[in-house]
N, C-alpha and C positions, 0 to 999 in steps of 0.2 A: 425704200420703205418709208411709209408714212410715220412721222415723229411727234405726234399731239401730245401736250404736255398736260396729267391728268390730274387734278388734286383731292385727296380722300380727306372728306368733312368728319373727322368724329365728336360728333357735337353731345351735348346733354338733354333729353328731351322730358318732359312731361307727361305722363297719360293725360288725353282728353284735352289740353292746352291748343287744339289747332292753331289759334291766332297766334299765340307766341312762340311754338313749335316753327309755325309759317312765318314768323321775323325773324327765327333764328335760321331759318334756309337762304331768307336774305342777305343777314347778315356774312354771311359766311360765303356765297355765294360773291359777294363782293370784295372778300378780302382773297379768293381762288382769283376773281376776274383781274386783280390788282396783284397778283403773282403771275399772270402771263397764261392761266389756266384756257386751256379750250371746252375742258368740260369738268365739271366738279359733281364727287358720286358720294350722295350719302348713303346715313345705316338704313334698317329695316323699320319701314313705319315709321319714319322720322317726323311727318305728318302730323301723325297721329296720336305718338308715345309708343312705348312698347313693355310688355306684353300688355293689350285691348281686352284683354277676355273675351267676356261676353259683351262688352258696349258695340262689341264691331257686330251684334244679333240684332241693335238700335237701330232703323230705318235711319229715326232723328242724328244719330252719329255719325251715319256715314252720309247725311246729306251735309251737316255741317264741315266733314272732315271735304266733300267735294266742294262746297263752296272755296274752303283756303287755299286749294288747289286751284280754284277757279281765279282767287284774288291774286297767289301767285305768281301764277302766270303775268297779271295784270302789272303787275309791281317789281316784276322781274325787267320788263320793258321800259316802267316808268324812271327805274333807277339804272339807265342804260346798260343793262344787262343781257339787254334780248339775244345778242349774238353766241351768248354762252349757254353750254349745252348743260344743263342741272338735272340730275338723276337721284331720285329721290322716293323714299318707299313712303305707301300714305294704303288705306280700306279701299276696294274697288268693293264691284258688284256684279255676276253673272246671272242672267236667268236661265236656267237650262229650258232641257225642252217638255219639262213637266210644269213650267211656269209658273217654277218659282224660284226666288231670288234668294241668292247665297252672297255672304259676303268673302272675297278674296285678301289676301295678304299683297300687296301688287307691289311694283316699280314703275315709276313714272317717269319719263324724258320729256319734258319741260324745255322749250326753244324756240323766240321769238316769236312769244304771247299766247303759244297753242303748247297745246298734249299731242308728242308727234309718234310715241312710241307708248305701248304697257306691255308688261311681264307679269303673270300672275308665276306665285311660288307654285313648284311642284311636288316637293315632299314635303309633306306637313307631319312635325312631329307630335306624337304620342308617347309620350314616357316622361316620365323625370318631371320639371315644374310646367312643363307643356301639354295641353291637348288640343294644337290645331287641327285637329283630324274631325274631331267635334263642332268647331266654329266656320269654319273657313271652305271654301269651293276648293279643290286642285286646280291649277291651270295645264295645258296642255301644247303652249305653244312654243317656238324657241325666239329670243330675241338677240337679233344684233343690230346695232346702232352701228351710223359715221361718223366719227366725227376728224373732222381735217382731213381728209380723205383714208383713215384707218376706220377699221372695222370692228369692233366690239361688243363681244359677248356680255349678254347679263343675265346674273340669275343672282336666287337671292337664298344666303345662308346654307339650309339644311340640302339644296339642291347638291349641292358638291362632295356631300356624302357619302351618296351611294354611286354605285359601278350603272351604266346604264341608263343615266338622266340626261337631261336635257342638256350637258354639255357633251354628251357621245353624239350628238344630232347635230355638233357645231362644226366637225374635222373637215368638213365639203365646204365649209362656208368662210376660207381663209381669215377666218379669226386673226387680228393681231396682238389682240390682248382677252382677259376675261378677266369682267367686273363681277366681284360679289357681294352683295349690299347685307349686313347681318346686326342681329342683335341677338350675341351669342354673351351670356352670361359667363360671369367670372366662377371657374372653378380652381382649386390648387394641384397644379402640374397640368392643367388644358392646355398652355400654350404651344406645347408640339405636337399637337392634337389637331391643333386649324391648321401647322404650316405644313403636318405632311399630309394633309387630305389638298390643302392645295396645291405643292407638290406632286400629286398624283394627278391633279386636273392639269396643272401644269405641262406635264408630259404628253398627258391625252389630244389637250388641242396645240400642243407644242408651240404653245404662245405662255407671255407672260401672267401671271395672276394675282391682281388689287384686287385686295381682300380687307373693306373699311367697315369697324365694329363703334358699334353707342357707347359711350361712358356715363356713368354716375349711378346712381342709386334707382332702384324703383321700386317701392314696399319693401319685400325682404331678398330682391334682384338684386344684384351687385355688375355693371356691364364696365367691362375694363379697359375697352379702348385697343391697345395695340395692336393698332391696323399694319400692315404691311405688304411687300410687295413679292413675288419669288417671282424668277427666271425660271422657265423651261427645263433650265439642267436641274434645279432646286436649289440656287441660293438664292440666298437675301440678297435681293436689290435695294430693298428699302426699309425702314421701321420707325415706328412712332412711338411717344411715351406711353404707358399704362397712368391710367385714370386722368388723365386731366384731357379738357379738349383739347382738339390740335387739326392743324391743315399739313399733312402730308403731301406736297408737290412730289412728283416726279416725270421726268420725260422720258417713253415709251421707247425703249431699247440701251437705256443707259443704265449707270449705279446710280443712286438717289441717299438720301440723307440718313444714318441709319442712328439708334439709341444704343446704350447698352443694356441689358437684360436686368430684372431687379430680379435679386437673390430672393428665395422662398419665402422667409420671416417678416421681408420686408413688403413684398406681393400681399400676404393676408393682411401684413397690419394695414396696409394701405386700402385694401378693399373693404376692411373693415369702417373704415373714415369715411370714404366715398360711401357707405352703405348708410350710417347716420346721420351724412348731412345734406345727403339729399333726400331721407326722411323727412328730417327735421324740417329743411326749407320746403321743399315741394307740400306741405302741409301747415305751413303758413305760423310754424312754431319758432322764437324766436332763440329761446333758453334751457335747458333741460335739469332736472332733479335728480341726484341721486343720494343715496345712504352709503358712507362712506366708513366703511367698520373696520379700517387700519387692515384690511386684510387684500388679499393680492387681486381678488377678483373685481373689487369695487376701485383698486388703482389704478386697475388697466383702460376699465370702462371709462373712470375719469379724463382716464390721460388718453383714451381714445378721443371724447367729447369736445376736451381741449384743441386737439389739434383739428377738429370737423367743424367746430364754430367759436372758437377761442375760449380760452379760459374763462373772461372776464363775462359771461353768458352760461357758466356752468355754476350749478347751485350746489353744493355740498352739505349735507345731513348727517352730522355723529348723532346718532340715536342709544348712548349708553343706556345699561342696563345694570342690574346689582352686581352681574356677575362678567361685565365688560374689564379688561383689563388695562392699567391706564398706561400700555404700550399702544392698547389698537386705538386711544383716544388719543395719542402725542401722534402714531404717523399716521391720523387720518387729516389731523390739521397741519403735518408738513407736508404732507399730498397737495392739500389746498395750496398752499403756499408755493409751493414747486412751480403748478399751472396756471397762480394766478385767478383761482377761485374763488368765489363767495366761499363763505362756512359759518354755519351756525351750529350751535349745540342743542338741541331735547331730551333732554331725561324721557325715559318711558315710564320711571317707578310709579308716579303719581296714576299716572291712567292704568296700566296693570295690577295696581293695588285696586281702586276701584272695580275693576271690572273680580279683581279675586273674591273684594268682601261680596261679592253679591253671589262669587260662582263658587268657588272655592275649588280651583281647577289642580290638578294634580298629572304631574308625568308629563306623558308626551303632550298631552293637554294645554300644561300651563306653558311648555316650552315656544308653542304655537303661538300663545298669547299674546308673544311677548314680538313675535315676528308678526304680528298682525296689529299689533299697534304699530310698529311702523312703519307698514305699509297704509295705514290708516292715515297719519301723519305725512307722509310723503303726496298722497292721492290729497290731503286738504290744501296743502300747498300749493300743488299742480291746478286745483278750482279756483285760489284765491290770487295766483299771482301768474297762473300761468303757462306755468311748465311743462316741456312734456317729461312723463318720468320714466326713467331706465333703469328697469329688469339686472342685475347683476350677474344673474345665475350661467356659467357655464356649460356646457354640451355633457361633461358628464354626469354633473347635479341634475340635467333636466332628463335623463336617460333611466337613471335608476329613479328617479321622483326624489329627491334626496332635497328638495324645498316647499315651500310652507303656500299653499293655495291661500291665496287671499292677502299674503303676506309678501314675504321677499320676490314674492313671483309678481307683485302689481307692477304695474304700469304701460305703456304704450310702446317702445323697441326695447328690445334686449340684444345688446352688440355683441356676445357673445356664444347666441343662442346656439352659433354652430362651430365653436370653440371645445375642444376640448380641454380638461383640466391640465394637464403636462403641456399643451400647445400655450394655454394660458402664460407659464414661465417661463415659456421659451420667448415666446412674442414681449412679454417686460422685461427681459434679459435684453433683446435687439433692441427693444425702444431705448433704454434707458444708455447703451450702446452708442447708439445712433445720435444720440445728444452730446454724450462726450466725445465723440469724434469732431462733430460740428463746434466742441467746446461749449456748450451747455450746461444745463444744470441737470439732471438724468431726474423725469418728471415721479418714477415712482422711489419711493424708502428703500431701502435693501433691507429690511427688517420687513418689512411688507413681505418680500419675496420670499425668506429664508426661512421665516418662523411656519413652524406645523400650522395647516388649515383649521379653523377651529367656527362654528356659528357663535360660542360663546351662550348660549343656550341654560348652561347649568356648569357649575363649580368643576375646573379643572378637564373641559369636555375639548376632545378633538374631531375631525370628520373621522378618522381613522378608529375612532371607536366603531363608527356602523358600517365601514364599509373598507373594503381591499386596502391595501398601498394606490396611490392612481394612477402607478407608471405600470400595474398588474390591472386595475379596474379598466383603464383604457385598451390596452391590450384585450382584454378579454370584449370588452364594448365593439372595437373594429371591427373584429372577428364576426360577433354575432347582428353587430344593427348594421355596417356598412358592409358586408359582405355576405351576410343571411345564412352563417354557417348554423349548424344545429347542435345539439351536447353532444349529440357524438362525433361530429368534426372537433368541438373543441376538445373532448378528451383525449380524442386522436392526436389532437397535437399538444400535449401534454400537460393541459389545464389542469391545478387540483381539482377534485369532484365536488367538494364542496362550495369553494369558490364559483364553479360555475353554478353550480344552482342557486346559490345565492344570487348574485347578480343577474341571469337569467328570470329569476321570479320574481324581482325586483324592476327590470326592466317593462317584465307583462304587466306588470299590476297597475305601473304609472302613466298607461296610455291618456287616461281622463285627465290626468295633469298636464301632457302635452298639450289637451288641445286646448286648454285654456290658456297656455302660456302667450306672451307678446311676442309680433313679429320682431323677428332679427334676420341680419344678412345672410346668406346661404355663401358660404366656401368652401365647401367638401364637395364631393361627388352624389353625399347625401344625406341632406338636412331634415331635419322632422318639419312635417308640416307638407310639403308638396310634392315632395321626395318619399317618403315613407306614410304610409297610410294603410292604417289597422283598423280594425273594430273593436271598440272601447271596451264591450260585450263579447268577449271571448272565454268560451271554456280547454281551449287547446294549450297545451302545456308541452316542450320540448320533452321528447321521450328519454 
């Protein structure tokens, strides 16, 4: 049996970047051919970036995305590469027979200077953060490549799915391995998700299955990498780290190099990092801002920020108030301290007096006021020096609307957008964890974590004045936004009645809050924003 030794690129890509997208296939390309590689298989649309939208509906994109392909190729030879066989996802284009032209999701085999192979995808997903079904042509044909005299299946991502695709067309055609090129976002507990769908394909073409996925950030994408390899019978052959890039070698019919699994708390919080800093950098931001109100939601974010672009590049904002307490202004500056932040102090009295002698705002009015001068403050800093500024609010503040438009809700990501509040303590519990292990200094207060949530809003005020306990608010949240139960499922399982219409009517009313909120990473099964999608304008009310 033929032994080609194959290396899986999971690299980091840009949308729209082709030129540096196509130096990063080089590069990487040369560090497979300098590992003994015969053929090296990148993710989906590595070309290109991933997910394209609608650019891949741009004539101009996807000529530009075929030129890099075209230079590729060119520079693949030039940097004595040509003998190596590079598999690599980038925009095609079909014209059907109604003459006209559809853009495809493709794979392209790249080998001594030509295009010798393409694959267009055949199941295009609709649902969830995807609607290829809308953009893209299906393909329809099956591909297997040689390489070293083995034989090799390719198909790309969601093709492995389903029962019946294009790898049921490959059992006649002695497959000795099947490549799957993806760019399958990070979700929590997906990862036995890809191995037993390949596992299953596994069995089908009773050949091995390399299955290499994208890492890093992409707007509010989170793509995690852990590429791997499964056997036939379904174990691991082989595994790669989650988030960071990596060249996966292995030789075809052997064990190969393998990782150990990251535990749950440690998966989000890291997806979380990977999600803010390749924001940040892929947008050309070099520092970020935040309001740091001694409280647990603004410590996490800090001490996410830190660890995605160092400390010494996060800006920290105490923005006391009359009725701040001078615990959340001692551990908002040992926060800073901890990461290694800038911090500076604003009083807000001066400017909300102001704005009172003129309004004379009262209640829930004047409480807004006082969160919108600081978001005011935050957003003048971010014009004058720079920054991008980060949203604080977590999954279950942004669910019931339980924050201030225009206010704590400004800025440009929010790391926590698809956090929930309980998940929140858990994940500063692991961080802080995770520091003393390594012998650290543990980045958030434990006064931060312990003391009751509070906005500080008004004299002696908790969250838990307007809303559930959060380890009953999230429970009830689950239920009804990640699960789409109705009041009478929740009552059916034992919800108080009032509790749930509260939070229930709470959740309807805050749709127009959502959609003005700032992107943040997606690590659930279902984030607001591209995952869940209502109309603002609704009169339907759970019965």
């Amino acid at each position: 049996m033929p032994r080609p030794r194959i290396a899986l690129a999971q690299v980091d890509t840009c949308v729209g970047d082709v030129a540096g997208n196509a130096a990063t296939v080089l590069e990487w390309s040369r560090r497979a051919a300098d590992a003994g590689a015969d053929v090296v298989v990148f993710p989906e649309m590595t070309l290109t970036g991933y997910p394209i939208e609608d650019l891949a509906l741009r004539a101009s994109f996807r000529r530009g995305a075929s030129a890099a392909l075209d230079g590729l190729a060119r520079d693949l030879v030039s940097a004595g590469l040509g003998d190596l066989a590079v598999l690599v996802g980038t925009v095609g284009e079909v014209t059907r027979g109604d003459g006209r032209t559809r853009p495809t999701n493709r794979a392209v085999l790249v080998r001594g200077g030509t295009v010798e192979a393409t694959y267009d995808k055949h199941h295009l997903p609709n649902y969830g953060v995807f609607d290829e079904a809308r953009i893209f042509a299906s393909g329809d044909d099956v591909c297997v490549i040689e390489v070293a005299g083995a034989h090799l299946g390719v198909v790309i991502c969601e093709d492995i799915w389903q029962d019946g695709g294009p790898v049921s067309q490959m059992d006649a055609r002695e497959v000795d391995a099947l490549l799957v090129l993806n760019g399958s976002p990070f979700e929590e507990g997906k990862g036995h998700v890809r191995t037993d769908l390949a596992v299953r394909r596994a069995a089908e073409v009773t050949a091995p299955v390399a299955y290499v996925n994208l890492v890093g950030g992409q707007d509010d994408l989170v793509f995690d990498g852990g590429s791997f390899v499964v056997a036939e019978d379904g174990s691991l052959l082989a595994t790669a780290p989650q988030f960071v890039e990596h060249l996966l070698v292995w030789d075809l019919g052997e064990q190969g190099p393998q990782v150990p699994a990251l535990q749950p708390d440690e998966e989000t919080y890291r997806a979380l990092v990977t999600g803010l800093a390749g924001y940040v950098r892929k947008n050309g931001f070099r520092s970020v801002a935040l309001g740091l109100s001694g409280g647990i939601d603004s410590a996490l974010v800090a001490a996410i920020a830190a660890d995605a672009i160092g400390g010494e590049n996060v800006h920290g904002v105490s923005m006391p108030s009359v009725y701040s307490s001078e615990h959340s202004k001692d551990d908002a500056e040992d926060l800073a301290r901890r990461i290694g932040a800038h911090y500076r102090v604003q009083p807000i009295k001066p400017m909300v007096d102001a704005f009172q002698g003129e309004l004379g705002l009262t209640g829930v009015a004047e409480e807004n006021l006082q969160a919108r001068m600081r978001g005011v403050i935050l957003m003048a800093l971010s014009n004058s020096e720079g920054h991008l500024v980060l949203a604080t609010g977590n999954k279950s503040e942004l669910a019931v609307g339980y924050s201030t438009i225009y206010g704590d809700a400004v800025g440009g990501f929010a790391p926590l957008k698809d956090v929930d509040k309980s998940r929140v303590w858990a994940l500063s519990r692991w961080r802080n964890d995770h520091a003393l292990d390594a012998g650290e200094i543990p980045p958030i207060p434990e006064s931060s974590i312990t003391k009751p949530p509070s906005a500080e809003l008004r004299p002696g005020q908790v969250d838990q004045d307007s809303l559930p306990p959060y380890d009953l608010l999230d429970e009830v949240l689950d239920a009804y936004v990640e699960h789409a139960e109705g009041r009478a499922e929740l009552l059916a399982r034992g919800f108080d009645a009032e509790v749930v219409d509260k939070v229930l009517s709470l959740v309807d009313r805050a749709e127009w809050k959502r959609r003005q909120y700032p992107l943040g990473p997606k690590v659930t099964a279902l984030a607001f924003g591209r995952d869940r999608r209502l109309p603002v304008t609704s009169r339907w009310r759970e019965p």
